[in-house]
C-alpha positions as CSV (number, residue, x, y, z in Angstrom):
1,X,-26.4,12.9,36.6
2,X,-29.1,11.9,34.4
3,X,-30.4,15.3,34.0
4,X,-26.6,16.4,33.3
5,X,-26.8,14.3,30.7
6,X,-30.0,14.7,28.7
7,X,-29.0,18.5,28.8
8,X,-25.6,17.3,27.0
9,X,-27.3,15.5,23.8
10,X,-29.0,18.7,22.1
11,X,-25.7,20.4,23.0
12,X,-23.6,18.0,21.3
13,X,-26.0,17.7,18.1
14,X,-25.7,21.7,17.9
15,X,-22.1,21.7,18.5
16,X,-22.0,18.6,15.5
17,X,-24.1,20.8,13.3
18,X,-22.3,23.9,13.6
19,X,-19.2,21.5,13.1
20,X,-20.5,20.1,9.5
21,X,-21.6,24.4,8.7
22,X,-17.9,25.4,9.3
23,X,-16.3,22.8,7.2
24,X,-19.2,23.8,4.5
25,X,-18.7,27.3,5.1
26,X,-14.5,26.9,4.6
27,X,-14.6,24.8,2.1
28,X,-17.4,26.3,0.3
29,X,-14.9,28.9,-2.5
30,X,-14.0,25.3,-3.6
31,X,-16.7,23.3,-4.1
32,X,-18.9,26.0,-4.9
33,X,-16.6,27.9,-7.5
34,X,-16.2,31.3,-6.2
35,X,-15.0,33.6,-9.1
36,X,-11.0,34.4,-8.5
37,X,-8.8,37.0,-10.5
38,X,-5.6,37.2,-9.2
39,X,-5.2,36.2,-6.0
40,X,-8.1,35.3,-3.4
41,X,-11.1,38.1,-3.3
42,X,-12.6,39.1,-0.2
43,X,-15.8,37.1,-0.7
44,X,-13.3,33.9,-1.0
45,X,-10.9,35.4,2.4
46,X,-14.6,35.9,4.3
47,X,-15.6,32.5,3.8
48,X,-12.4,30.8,4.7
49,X,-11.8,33.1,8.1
50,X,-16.1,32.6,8.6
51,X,-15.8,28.9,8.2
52,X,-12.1,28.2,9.9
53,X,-13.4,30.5,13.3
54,X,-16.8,28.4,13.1
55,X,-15.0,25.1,12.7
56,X,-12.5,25.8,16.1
57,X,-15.3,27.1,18.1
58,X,-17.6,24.3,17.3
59,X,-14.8,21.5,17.8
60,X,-13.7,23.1,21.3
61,X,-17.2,23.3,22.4
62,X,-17.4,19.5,21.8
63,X,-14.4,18.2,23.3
64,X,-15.6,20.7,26.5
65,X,-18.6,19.4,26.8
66,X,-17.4,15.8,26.3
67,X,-15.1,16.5,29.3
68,X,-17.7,17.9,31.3
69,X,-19.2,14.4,30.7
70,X,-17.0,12.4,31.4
71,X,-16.4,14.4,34.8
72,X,-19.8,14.0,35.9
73,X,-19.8,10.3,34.9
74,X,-16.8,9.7,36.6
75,X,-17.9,11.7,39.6
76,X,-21.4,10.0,40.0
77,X,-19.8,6.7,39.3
78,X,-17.5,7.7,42.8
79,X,-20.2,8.9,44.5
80,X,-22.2,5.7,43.7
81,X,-25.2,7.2,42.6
């Protein structure tokens, strides 16, 4: 179980990082200031769809893994080991 779980915590970090990127990249037309005419460009619709699909991936991946840890917690803990 140990193992299981010192394979888990670089996971999670990545998962957190590419978390933290997707927000950034989403949210980035905003803060940053991306030059709009009328309507949004395609530079401004890349960022959003980049930054949105980033984001979901990156938050399922965390809750799965999460899951899987809790399993094998839960499992070991039955097992007694």
């Amino acid at each position: 179980m140990r193992s299981e779980l010192g394979r888990s915590v670089p996971l999670l970090i990545l998962f957190v990082i590419g978390l933290a990127a997707g927000v950034w990249i989403f949210i980035a037309p905003w803060a940053v200031g991306y030059p709009t005419g009328s309507g949004w460009s395609p530079s401004v619709w890349s960022s959003v769809w980049a930054g949105a699909v980033l984001t979901v991936v990156s938050a399922v991946s965390i809750v799965a893994l999460l899951a899987r840890v809790l399993y094998v917690a839960q499992r070991a803990d039955r097992d007694g080991s």
